[in-house]
PDB file of N, CA, C and O in Angstrom:
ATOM      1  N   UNK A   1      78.445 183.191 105.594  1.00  0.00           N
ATOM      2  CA  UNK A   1      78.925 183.127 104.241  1.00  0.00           C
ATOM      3  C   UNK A   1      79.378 181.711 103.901  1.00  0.00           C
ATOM      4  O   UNK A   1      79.028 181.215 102.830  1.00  0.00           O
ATOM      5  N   UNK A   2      80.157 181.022 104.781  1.00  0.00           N
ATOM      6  CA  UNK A   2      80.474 179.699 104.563  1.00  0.00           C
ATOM      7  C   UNK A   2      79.278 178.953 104.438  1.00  0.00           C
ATOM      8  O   UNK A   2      79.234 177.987 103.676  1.00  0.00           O
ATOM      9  N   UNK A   3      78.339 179.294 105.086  1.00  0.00           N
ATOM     10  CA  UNK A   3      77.296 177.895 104.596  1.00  0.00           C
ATOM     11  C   UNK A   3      76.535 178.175 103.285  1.00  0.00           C
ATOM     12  O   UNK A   3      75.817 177.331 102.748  1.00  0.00           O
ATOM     13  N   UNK A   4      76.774 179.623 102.727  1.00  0.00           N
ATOM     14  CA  UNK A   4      76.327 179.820 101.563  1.00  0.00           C
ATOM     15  C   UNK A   4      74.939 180.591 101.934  1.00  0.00           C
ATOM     16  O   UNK A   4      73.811 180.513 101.447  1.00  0.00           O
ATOM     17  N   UNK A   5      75.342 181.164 102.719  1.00  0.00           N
ATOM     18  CA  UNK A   5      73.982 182.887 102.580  1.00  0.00           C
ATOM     19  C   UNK A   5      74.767 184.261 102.110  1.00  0.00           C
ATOM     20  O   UNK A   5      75.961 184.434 101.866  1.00  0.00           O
ATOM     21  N   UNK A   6      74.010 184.879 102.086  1.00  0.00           N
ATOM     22  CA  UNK A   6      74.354 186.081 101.941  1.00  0.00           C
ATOM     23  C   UNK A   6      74.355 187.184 103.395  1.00  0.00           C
ATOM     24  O   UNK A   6      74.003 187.179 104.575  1.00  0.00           O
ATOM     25  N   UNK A   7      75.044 188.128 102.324  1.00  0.00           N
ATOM     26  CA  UNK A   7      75.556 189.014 103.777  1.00  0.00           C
ATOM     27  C   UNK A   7      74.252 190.145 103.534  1.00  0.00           C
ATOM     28  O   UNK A   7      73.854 190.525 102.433  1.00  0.00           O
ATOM     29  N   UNK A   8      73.721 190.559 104.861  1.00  0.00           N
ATOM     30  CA  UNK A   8      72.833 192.192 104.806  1.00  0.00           C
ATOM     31  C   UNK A   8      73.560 192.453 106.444  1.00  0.00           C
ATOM     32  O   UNK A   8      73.781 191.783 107.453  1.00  0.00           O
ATOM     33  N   UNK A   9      73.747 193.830 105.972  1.00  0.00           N
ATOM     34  CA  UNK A   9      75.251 194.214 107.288  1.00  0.00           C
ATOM     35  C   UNK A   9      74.904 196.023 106.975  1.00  0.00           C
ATOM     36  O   UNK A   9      74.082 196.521 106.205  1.00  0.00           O
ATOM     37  N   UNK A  10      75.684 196.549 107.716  1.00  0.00           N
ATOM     38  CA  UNK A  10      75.736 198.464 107.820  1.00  0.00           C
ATOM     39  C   UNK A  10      76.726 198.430 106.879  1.00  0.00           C
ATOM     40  O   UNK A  10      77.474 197.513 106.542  1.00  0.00           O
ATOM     41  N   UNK A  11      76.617 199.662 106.466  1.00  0.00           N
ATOM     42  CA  UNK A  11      77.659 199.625 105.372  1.00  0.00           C
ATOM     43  C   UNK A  11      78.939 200.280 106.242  1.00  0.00           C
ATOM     44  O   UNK A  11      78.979 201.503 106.379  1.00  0.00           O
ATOM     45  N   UNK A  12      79.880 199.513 106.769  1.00  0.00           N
ATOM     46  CA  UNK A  12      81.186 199.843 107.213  1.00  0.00           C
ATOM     47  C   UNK A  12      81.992 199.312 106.536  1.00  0.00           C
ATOM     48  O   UNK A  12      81.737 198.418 105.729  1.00  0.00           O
ATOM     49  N   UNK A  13      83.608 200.010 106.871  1.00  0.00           N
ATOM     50  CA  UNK A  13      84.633 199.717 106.324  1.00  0.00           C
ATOM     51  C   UNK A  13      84.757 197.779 105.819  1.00  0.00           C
ATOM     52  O   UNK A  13      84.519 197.401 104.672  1.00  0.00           O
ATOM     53  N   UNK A  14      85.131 196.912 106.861  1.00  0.00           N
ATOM     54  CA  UNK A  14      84.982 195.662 106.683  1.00  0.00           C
ATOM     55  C   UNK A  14      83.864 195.042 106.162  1.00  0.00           C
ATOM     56  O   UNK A  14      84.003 193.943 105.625  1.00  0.00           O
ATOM     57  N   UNK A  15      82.553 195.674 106.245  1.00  0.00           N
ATOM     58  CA  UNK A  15      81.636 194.311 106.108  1.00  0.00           C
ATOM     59  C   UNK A  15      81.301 194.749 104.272  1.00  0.00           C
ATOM     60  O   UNK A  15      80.695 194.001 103.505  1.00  0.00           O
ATOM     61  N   UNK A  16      81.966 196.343 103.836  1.00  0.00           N
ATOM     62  CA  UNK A  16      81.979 196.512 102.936  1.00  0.00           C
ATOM     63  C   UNK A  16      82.427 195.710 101.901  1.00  0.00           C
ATOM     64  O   UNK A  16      81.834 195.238 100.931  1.00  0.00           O
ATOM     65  N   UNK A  17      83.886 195.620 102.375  1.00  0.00           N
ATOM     66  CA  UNK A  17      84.552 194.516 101.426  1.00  0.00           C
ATOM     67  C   UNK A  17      84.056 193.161 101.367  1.00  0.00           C
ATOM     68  O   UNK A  17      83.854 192.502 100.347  1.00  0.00           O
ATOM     69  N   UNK A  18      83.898 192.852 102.444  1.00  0.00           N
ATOM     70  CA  UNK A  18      83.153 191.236 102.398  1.00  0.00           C
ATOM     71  C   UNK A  18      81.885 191.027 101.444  1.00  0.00           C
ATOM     72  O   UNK A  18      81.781 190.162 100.574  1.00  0.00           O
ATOM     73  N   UNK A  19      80.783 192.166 101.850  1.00  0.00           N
ATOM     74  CA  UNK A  19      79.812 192.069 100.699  1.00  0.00           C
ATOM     75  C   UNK A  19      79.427 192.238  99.542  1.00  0.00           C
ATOM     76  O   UNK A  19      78.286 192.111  99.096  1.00  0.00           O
ATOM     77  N   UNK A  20      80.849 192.680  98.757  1.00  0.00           N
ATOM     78  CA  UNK A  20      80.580 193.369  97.750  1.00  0.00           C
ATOM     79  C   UNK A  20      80.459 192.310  96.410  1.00  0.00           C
ATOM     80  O   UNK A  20      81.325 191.705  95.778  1.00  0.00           O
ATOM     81  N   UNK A  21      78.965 192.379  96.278  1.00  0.00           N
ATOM     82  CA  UNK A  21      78.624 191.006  95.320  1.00  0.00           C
ATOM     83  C   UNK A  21      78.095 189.886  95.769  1.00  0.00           C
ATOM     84  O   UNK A  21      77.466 189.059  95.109  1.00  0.00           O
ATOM     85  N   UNK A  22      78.434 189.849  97.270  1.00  0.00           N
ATOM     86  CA  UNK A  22      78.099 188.756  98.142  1.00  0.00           C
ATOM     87  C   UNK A  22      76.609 189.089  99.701  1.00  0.00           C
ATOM     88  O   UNK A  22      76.345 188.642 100.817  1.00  0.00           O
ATOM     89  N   UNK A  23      76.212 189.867  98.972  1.00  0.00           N
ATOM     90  CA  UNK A  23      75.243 190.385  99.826  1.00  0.00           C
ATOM     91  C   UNK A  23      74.583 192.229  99.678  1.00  0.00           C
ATOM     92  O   UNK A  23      74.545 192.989  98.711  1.00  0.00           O
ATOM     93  N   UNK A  24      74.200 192.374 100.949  1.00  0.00           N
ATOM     94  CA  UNK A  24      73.665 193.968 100.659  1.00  0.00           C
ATOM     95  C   UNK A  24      73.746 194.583 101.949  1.00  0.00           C
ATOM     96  O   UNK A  24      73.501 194.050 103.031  1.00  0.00           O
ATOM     97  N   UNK A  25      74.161 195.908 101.699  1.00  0.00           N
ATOM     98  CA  UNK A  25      74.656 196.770 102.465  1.00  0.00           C
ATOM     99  C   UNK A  25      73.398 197.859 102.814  1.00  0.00           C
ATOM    100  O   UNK A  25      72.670 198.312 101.931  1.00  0.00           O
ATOM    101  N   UNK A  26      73.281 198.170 104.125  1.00  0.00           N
ATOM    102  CA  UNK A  26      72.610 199.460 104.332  1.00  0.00           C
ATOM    103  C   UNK A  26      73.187 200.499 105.046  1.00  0.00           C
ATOM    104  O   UNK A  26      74.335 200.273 105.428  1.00  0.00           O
ATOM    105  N   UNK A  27      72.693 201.615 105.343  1.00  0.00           N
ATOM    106  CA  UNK A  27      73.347 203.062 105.996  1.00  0.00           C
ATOM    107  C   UNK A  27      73.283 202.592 107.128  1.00  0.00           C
ATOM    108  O   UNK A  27      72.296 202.085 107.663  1.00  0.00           O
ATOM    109  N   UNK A  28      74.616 202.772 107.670  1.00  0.00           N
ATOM    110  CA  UNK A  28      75.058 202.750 109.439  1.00  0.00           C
ATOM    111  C   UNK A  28      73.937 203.723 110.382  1.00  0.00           C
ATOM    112  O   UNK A  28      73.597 204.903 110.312  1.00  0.00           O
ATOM    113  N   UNK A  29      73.542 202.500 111.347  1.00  0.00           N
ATOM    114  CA  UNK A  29      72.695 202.954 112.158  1.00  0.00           C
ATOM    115  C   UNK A  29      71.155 203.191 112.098  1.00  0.00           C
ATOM    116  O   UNK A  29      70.334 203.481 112.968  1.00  0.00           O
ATOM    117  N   UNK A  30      71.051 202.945 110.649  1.00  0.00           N
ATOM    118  CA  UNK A  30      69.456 202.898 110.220  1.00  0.00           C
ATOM    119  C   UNK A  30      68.966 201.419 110.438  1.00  0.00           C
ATOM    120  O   UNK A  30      69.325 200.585 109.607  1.00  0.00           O
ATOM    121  N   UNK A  31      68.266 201.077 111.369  1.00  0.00           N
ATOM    122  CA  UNK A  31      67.747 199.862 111.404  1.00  0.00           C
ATOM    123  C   UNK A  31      66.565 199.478 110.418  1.00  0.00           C
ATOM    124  O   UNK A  31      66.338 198.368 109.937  1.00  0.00           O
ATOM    125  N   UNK A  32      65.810 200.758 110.218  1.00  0.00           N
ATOM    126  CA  UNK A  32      64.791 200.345 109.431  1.00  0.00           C
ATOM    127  C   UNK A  32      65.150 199.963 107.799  1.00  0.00           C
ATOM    128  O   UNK A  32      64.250 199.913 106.960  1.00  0.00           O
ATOM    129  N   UNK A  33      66.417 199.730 107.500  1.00  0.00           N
ATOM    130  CA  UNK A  33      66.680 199.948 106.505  1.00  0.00           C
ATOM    131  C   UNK A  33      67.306 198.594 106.321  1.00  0.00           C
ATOM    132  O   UNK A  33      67.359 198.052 105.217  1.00  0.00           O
ATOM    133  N   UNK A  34      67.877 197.947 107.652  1.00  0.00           N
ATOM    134  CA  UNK A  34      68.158 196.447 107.960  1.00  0.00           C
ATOM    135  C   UNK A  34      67.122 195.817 107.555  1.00  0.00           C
ATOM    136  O   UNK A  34      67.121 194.869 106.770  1.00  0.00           O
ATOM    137  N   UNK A  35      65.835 196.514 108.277  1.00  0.00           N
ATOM    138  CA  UNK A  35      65.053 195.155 107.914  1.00  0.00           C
ATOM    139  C   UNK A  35      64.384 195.162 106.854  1.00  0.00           C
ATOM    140  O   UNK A  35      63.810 194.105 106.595  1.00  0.00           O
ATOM    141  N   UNK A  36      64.222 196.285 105.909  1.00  0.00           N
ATOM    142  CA  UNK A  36      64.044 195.987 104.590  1.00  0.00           C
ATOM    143  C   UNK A  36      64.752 195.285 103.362  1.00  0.00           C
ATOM    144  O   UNK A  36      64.397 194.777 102.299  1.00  0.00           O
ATOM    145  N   UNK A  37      65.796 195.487 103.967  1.00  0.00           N
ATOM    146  CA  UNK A  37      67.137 194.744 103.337  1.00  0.00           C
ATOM    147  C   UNK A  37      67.057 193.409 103.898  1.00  0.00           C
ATOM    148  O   UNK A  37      67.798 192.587 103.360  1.00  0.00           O
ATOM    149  N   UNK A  38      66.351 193.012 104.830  1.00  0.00           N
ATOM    150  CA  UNK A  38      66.122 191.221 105.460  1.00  0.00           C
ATOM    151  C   UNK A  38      64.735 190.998 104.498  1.00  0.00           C
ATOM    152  O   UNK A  38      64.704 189.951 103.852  1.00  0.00           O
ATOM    153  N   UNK A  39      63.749 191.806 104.391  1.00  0.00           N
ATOM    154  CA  UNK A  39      62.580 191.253 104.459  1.00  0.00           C
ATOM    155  C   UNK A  39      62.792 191.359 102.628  1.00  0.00           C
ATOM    156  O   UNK A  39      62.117 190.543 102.000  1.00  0.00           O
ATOM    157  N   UNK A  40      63.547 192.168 101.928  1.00  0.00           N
ATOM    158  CA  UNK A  40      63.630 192.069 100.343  1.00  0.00           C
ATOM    159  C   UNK A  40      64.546 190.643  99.758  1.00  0.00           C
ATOM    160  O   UNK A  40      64.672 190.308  98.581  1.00  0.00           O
ATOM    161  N   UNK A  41      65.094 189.983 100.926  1.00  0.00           N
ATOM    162  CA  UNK A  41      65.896 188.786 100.647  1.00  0.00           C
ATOM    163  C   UNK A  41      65.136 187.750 101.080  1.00  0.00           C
ATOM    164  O   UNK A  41      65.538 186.685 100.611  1.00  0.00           O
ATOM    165  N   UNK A  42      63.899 187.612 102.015  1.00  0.00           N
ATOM    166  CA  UNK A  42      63.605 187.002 102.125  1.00  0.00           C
ATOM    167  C   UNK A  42      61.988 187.143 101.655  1.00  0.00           C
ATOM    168  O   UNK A  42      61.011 186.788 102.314  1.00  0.00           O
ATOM    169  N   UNK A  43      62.005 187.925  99.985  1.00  0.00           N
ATOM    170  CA  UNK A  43      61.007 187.804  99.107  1.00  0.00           C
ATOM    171  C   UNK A  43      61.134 187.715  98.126  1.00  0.00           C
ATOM    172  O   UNK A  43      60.183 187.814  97.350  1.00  0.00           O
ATOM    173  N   UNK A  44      62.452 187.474  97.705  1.00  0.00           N
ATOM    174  CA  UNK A  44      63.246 187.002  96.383  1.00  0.00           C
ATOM    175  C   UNK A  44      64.220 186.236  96.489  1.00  0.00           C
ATOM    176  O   UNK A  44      65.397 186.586  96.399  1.00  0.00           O
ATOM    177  N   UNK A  45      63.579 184.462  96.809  1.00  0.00           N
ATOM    178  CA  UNK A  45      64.533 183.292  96.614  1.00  0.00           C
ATOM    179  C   UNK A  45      65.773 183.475  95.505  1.00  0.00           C
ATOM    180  O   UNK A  45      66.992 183.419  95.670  1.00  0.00           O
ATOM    181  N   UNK A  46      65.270 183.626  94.759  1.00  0.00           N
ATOM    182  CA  UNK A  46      66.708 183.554  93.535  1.00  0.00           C
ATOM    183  C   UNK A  46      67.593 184.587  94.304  1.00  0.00           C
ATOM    184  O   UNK A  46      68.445 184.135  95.069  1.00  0.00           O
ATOM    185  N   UNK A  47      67.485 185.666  94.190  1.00  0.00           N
ATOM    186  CA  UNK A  47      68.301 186.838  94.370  1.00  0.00           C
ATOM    187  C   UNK A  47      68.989 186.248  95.535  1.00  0.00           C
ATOM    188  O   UNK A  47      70.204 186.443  95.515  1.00  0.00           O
ATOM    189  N   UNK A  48      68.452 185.439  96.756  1.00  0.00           N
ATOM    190  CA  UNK A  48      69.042 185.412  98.018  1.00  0.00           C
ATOM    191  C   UNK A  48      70.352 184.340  97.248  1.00  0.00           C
ATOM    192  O   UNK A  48      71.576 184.435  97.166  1.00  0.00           O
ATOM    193  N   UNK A  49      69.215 183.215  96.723  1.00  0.00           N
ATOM    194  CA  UNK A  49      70.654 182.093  96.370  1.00  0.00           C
ATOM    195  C   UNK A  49      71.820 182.840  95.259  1.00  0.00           C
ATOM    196  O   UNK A  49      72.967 182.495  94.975  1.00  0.00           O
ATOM    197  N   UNK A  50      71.250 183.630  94.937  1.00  0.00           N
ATOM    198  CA  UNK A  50      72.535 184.237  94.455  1.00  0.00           C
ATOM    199  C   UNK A  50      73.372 184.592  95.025  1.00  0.00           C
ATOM    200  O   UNK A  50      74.381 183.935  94.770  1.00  0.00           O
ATOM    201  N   UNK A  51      73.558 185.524  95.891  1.00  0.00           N
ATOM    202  CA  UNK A  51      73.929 186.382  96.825  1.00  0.00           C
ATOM    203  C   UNK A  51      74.788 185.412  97.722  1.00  0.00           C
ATOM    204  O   UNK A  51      75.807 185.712  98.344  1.00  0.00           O
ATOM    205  N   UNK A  52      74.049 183.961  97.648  1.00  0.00           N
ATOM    206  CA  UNK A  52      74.564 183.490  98.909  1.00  0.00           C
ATOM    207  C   UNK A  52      75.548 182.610  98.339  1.00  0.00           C
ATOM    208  O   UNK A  52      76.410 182.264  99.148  1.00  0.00           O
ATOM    209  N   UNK A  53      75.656 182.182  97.257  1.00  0.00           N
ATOM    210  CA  UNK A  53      76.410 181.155  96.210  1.00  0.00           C
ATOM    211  C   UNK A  53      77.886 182.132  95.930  1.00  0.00           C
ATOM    212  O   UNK A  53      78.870 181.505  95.540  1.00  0.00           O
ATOM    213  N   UNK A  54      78.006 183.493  96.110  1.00  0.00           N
ATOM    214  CA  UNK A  54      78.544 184.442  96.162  1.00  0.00           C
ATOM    215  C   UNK A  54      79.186 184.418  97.373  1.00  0.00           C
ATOM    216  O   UNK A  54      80.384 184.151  97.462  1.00  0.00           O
ATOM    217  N   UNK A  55      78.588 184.639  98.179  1.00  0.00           N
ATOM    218  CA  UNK A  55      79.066 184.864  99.645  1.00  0.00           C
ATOM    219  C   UNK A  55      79.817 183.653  99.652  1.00  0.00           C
ATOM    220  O   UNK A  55      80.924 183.820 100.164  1.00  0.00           O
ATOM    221  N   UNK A  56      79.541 182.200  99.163  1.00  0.00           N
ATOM    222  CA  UNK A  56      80.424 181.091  99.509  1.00  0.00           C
ATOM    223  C   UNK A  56      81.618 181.300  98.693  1.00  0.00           C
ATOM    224  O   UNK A  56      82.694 181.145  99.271  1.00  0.00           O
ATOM    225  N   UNK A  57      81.632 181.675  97.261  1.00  0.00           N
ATOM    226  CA  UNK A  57      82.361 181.381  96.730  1.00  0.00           C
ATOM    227  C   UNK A  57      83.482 182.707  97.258  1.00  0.00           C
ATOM    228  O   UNK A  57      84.694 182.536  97.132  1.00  0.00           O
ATOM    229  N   UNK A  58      83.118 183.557  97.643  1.00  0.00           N
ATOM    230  CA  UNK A  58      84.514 184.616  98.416  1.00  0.00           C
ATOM    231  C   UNK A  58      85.126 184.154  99.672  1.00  0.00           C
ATOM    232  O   UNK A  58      86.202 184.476 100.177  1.00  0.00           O
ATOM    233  N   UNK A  59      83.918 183.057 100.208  1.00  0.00           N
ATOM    234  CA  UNK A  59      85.034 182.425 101.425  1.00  0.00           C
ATOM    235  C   UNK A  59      85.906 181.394 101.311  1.00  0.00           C
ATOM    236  O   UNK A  59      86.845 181.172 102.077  1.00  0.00           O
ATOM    237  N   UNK A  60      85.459 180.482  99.927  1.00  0.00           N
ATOM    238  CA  UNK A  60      86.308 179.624  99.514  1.00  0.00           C
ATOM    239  C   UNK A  60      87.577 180.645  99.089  1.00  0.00           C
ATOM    240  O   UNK A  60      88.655 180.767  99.672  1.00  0.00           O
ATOM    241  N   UNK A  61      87.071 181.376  97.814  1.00  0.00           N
ATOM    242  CA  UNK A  61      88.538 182.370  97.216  1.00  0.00           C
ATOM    243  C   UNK A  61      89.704 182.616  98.919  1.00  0.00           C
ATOM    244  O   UNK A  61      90.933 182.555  98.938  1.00  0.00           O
ATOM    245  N   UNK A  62      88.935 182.836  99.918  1.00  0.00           N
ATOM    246  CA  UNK A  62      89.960 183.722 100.943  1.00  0.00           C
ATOM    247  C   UNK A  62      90.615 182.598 101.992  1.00  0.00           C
ATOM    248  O   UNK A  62      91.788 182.606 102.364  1.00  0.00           O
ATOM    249  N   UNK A  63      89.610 181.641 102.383  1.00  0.00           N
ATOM    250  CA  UNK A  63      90.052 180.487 103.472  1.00  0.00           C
ATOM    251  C   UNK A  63      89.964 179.844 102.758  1.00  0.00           C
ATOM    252  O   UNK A  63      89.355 180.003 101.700  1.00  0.00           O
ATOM    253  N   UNK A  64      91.038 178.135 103.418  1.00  0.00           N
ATOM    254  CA  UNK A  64      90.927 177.518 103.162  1.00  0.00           C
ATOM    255  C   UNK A  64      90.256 176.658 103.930  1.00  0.00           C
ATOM    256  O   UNK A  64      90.784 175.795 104.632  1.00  0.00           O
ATOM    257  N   UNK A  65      88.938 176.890 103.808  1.00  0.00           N
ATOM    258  CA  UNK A  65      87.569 175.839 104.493  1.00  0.00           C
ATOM    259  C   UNK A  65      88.048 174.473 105.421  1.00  0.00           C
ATOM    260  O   UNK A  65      88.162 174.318 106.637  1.00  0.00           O
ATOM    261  N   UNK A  66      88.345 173.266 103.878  1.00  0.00           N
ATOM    262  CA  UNK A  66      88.945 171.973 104.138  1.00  0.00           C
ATOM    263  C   UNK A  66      89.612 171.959 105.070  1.00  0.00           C
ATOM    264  O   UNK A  66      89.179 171.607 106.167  1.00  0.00           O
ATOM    265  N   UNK A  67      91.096 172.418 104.822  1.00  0.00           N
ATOM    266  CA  UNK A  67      92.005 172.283 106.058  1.00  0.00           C
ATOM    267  C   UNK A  67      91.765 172.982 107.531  1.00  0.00           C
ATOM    268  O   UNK A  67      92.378 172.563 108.513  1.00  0.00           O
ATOM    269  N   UNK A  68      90.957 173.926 107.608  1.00  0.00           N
ATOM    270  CA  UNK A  68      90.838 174.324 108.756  1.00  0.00           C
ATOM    271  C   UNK A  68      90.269 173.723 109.596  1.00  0.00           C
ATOM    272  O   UNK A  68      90.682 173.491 110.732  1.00  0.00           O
ATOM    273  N   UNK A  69      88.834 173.278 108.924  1.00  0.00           N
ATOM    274  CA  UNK A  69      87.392 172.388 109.697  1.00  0.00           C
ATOM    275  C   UNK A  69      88.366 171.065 109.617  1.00  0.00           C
ATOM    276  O   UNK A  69      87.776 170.191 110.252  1.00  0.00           O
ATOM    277  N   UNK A  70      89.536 170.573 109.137  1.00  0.00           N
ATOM    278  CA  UNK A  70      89.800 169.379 109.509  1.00  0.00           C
ATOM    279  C   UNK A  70      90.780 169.262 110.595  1.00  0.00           C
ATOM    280  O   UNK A  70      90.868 168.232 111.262  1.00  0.00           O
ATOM    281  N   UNK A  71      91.733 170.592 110.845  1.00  0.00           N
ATOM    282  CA  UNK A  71      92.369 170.711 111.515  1.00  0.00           C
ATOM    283  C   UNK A  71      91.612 171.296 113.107  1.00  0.00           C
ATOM    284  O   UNK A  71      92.152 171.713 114.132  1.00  0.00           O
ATOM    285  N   UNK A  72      90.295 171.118 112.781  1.00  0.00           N
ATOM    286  CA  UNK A  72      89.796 171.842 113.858  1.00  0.00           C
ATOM    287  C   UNK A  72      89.146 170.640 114.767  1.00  0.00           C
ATOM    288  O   UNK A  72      88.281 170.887 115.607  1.00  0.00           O
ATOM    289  N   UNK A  73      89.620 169.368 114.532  1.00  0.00           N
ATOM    290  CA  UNK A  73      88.695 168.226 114.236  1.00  0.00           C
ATOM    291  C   UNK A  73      89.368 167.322 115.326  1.00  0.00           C
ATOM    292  O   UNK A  73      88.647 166.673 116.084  1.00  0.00           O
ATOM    293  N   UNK A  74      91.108 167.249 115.449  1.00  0.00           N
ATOM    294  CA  UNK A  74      92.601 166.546 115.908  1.00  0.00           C
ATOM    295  C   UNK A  74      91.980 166.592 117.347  1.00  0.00           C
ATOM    296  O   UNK A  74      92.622 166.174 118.310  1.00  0.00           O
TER     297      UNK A  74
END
């Protein structure tokens, strides 16, 4: 999410909240449903940079990026 992709994850409790707007969710334990959800993002450029411009902008809203990667740096 920080580098600005999007999320495709099972739909559980956590990865729920994280993706919501910021990616796409499928039914727990269905793999085949992962990779349609990989292979539909990676056949619609826009939709992905959306998704993923999304995904950044909820990790900016939650961390603070800057100070961490600089404090990670000392």
């Amino acid at each position: 999410m920080a580098e600005g992709l999007p999320i495709v994850a099972f739909d559980l409790e956590g990865a729920r909240e994280m993706a919501e707007g910021a990616g796409l969710l499928v039914p727990k334990g269905d793999p085949a449903a992962l990779a349609r959800a990989l292979d539909e993002l990676a056949a619609d450029p826009a939709r992905r940079e959306e998704l993923g411009r999304a995904a950044r902008r909820r990790v900016e809203e939650r961390y603070e990026i800057g100070s961490n990667a600089s404090g990670s740096r000392r």
